[in-house]
VOBAPA-734738 format. One record per residue: residue in three letters; x, y, z of N, C-alpha, C, O in turn. Coordinates in steps of 0.2 Angstrom, whole numbers, plus 5000, padded with zeros to 4 digits. Layout:
N
ALAXYZXYZXYZXYZ;...
***
This chain:
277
UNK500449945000500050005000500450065000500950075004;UNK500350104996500850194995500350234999499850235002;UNK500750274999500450325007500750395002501350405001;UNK500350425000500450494996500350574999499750585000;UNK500550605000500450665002500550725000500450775003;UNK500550724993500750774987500250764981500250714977;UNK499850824981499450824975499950804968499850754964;UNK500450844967500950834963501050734960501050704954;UNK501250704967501250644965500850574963500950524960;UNK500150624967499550594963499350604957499050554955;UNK499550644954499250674949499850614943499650574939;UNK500350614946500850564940500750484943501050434940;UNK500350474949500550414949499650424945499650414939;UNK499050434946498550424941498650424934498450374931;UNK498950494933499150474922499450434923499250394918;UNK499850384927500150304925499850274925499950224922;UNK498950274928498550214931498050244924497750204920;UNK497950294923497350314916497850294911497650244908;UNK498350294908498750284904498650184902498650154896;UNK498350154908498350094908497650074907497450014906;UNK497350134909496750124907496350094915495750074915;UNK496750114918496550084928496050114930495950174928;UNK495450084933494850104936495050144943495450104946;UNK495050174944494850204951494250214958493750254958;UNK494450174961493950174967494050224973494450214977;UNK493550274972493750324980493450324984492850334983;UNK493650314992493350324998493450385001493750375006;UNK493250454999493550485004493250485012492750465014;UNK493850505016493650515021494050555026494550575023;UNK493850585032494450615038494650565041494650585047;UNK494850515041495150455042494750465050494250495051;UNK495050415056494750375062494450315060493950295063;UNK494850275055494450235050494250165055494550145059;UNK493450145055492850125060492850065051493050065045;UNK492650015057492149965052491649985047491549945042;UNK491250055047490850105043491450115036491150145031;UNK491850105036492250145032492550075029492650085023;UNK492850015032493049955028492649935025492749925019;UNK491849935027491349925022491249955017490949925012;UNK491550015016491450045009492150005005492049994999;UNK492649995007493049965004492749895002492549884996;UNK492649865006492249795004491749804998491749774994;UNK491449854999491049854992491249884988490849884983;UNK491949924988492349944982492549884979492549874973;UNK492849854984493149774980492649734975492749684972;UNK492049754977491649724968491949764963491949724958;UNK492149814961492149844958492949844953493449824956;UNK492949854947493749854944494049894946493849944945;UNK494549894948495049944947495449964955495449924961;UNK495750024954496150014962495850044967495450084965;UNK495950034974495450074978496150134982496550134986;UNK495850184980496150234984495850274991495450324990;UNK495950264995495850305003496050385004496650395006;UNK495750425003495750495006495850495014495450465017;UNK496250525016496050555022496250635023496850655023;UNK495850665024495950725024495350745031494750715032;UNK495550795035495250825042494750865037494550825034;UNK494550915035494550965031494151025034493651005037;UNK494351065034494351115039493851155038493651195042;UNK493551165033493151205030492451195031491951235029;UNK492451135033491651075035491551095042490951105042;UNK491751105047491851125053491451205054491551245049;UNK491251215058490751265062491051305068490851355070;UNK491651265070491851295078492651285078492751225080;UNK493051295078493851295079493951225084494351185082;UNK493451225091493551185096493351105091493651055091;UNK492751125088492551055085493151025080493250965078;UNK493551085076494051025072494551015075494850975073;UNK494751055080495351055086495250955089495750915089;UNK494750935090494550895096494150835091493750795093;UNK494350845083494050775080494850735080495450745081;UNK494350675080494950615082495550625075495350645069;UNK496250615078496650605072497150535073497650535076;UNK497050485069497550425071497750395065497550335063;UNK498050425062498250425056498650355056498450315051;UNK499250325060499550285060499050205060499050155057;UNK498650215065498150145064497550155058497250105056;UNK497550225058497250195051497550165044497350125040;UNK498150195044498450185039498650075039498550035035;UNK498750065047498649985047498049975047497949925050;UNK497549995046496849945046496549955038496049915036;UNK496950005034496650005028497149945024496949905021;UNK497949935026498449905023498049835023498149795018;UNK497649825027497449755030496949755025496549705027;UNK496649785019495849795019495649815011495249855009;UNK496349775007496449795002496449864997496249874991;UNK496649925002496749965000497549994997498149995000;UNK497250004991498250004986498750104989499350124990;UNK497950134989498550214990498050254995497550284994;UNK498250265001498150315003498150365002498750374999;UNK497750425002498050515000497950535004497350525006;UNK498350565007498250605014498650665015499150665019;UNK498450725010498550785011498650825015498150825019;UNK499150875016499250925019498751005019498751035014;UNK498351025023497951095019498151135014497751175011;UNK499051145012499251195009498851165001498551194996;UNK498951075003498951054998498351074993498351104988;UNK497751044998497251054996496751114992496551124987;UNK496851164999496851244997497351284995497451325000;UNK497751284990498351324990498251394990498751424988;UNK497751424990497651474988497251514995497151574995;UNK497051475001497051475007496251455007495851435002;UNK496151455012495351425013494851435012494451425017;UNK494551445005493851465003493451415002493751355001;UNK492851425002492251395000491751414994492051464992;UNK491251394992490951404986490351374986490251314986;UNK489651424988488951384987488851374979488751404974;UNK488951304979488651294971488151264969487951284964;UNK487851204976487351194976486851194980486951194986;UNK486151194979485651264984485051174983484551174985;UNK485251134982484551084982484751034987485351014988;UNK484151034990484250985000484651045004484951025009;UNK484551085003484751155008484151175012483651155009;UNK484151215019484051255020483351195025482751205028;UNK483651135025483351105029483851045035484451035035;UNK483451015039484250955041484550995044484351045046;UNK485350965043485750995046486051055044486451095048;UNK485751055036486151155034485751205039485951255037;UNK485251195044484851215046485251255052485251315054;UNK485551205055486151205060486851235059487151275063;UNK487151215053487751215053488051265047488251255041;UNK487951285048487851355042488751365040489251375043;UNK488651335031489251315028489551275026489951265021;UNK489351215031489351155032489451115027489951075026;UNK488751135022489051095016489351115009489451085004;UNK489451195012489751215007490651195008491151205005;UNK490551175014491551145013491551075010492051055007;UNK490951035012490650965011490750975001491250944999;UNK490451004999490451014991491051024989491350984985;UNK491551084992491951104989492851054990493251054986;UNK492751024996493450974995493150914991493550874988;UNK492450894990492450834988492550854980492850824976;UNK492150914977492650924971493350944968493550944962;UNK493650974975494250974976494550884973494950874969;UNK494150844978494550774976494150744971494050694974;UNK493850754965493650724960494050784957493650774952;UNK494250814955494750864951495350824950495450794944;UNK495650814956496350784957496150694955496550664950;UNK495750674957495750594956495350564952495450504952;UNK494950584949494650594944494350514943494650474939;UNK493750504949493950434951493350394944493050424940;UNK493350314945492650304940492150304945491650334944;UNK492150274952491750244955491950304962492450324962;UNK491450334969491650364974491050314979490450294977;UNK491250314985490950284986490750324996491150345000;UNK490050334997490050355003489250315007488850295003;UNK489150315013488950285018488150335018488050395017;UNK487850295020487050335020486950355027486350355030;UNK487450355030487350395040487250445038486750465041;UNK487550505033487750555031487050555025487150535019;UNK486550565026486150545020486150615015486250615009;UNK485950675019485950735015486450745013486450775008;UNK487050745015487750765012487750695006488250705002;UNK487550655006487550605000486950634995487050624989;UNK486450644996486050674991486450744989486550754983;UNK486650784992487250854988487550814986487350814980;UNK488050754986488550754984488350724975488650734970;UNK487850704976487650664969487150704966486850674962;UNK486850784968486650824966487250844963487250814957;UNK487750864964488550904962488550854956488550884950;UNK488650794957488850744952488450744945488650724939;UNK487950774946487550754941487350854938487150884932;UNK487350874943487650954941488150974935487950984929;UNK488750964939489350954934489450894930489950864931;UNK489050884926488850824920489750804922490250814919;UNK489750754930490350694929490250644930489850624935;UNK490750604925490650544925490750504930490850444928;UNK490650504935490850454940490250424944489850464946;UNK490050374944489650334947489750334956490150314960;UNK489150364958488950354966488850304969488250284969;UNK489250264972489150184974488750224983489050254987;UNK488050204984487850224989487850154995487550104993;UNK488150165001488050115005487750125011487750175014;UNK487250055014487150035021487450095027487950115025;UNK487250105030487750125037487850045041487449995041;UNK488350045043488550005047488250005054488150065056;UNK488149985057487850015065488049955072487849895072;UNK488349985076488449955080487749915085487149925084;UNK488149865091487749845093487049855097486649815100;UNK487149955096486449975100486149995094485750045095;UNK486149975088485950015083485950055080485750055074;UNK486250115083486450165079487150165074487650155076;UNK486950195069487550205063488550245069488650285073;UNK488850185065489450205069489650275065489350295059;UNK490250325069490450385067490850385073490850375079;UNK491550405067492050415072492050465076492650465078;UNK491650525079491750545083491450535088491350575093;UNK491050465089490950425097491550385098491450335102;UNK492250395096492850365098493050415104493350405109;UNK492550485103492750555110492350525115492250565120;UNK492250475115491450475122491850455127492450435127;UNK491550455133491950455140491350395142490850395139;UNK491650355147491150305149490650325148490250305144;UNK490550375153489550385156489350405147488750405146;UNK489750415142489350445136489050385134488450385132;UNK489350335134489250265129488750265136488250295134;UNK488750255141488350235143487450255143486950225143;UNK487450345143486950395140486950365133486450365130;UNK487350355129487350345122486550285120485950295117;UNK486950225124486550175124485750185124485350155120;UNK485750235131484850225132484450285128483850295130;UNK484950325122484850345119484550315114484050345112;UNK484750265111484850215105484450165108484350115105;UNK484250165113483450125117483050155116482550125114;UNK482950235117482250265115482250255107481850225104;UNK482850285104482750295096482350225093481850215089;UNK482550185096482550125093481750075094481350035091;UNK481750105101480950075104480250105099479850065097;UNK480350165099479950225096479950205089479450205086;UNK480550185085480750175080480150125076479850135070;UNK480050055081479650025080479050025079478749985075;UNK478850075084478150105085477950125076477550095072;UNK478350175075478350205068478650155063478750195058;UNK478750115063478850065058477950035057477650035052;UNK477850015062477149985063476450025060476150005055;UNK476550085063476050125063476250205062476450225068;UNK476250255057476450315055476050345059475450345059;UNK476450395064476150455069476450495073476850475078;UNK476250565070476850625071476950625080477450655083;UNK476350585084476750575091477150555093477250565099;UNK477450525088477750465090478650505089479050515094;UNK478650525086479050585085479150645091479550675094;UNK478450645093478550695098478950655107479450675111;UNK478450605106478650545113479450535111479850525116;UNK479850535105480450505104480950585109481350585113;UNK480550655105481050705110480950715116481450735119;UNK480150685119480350715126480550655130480450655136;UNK480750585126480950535131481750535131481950505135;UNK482150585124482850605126482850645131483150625137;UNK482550705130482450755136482450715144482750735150;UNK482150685143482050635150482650615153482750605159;UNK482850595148483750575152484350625151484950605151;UNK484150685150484550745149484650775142484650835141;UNK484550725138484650765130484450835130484150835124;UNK484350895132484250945132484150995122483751035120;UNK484750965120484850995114484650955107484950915104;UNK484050975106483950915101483750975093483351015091;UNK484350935090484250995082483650975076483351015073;UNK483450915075482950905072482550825075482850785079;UNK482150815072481650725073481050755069480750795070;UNK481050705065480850715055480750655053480950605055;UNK480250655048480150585045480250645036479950695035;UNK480650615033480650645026480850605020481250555022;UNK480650595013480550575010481350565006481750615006;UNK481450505004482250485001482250524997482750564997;UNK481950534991481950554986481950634986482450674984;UNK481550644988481450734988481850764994482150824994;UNK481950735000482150745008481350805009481350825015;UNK481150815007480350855008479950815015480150755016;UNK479450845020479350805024478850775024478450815022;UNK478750705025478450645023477750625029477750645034;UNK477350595028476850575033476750495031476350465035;UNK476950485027476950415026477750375025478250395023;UNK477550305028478150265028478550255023479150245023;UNK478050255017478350235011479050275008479150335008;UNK479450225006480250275003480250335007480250385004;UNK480350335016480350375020480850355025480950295026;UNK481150395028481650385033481450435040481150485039;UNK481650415045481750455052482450485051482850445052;UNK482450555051483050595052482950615060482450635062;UNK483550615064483650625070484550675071485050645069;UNK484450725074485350755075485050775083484450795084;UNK485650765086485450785094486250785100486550735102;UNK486350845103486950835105487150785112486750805115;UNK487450745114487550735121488350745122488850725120;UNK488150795128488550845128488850885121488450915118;UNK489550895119489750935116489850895110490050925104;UNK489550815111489550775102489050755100488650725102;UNK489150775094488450775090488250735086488550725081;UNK487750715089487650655086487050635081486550635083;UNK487250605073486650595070486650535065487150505063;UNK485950525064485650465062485050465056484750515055;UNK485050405053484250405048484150325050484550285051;UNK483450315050483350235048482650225045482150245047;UNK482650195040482150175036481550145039481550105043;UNK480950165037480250165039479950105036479550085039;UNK480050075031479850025026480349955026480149905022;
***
């Protein structure tokens, strides 16, 4: 496995691999690389060609100095858990690299806005858009592949995709989820005991209620899900939503619907979807 750190040497180690006519598989990610993240390799590996791993922090995705100050960085065990997981190249750029021109953003795309979490995080996806076309510039992949925890920042990204008439094909995956249900994310690697443990009966409400509304569609049931967080402290809760996959418009029926939920415990924020049908 190559470990790259230079747009420069990406760029010649690709014309070698298009030169041969090499398919390209990309995972971007900010590494803390979780079983969520080998499953996109795993499902790269149906696919022809080599899989390249991004890891980039990206600083422009970020809302608060303290939140990218305090996101996880473990670059060295990432780099052993992708070796292990057939991944051929790491990219794992420097900011000069990325933004050489220093750190701007660019609103390019306005559809799935101004709802979720652009609602909250203002910007959020305009750094989201602008490094991932940063690395479809550079790597110019056929296949990219991203995780459906992140649902709305996946419908942008394949707004962008189909925006900018490029050829790259969207491989959308499962979220992975651990044993309380909820979609893993590497910034519950920050949790202190008591979090996992508040996490857990958190992911017992979501999950109890969740049932309810699988069963039978009822905007109570939405309501019982906030004030039974509230009941064990969740004080902070940024949305709880039932909206349509298609449109992300909001939904009253089960059908091709999901439950969007974001909500902080303590200072990490945490967010989810799961399917109604």
């Amino acid at each position: 496995m190559k470990i790259v750190k230079k747009t420069s040497e990406i760029k010649e180690i690709l014309s070698y691999l298009e030169s041969n006519k090499t398919k390209i598989n990309l995972i971007p990610t900010m590494g803390n690389i979780h079983d969520g993240h080998l499953s996109l390799l795993s499902e790269a590996n149906k696919f022809e060609g080599i899989n390249i791993v991004s890891i980039f922090i990206n600083p422009t995705q970020f809302n608060e100095i303290a939140d990218l100050e305090n996101y996880p960085n473990t670059f060295d065990n990432d780099v052993n858990l992708l070796s292990k997981n057939n991944c051929q190249i790491v990219f794992a750029p420097e900011i000069n690299e990325m933004y050489p021109g220093g750190l701007e953003t660019k609103k390019t795309i306005f559809e799935y806005r101004k709802i979720l979490c652009d609602n909250f995080r203002s910007g959020h996806f305009d750094g989201v858009t602008t490094i991932v076309k940063i690395l479809f510039d550079h790597i110019n992949p056929s296949n990219v592949f991203f995780g459906e925890k992140d649902f709305q920042q996946l419908k942008i990204i394949e707004h962008m995709i189909i925006e900018n008439n490029l050829k790259i094909n969207l491989v959308k995956c499962p979220s992975i989820r651990g044993t309380n249900g909820m979609s893993l994310s590497s910034r519950y690697s920050k949790f202190s005991e008591n979090d996992k443990t508040k996490f857990d009966q958190c992911a017992k409400i979501i999950n109890d209620n969740l049932s309810d509304l699988i069963e039978s569609f009822d905007f109570k049931i939405l309501d019982k899900i906030k004030n039974d967080l509230k009941s064990i402290g969740i004080s902070s809760i940024d949305y709880c939503e039932v909206r349509s996959e298609d449109s992300l418009d909001l939904s009253s029926i089960n059908k091709d619907s999901r439950l969007f939920i974001a909500f902080y415990l303590n200072a990490i924020r945490i967010i989810d979807n799961f399917t109604l049908y």
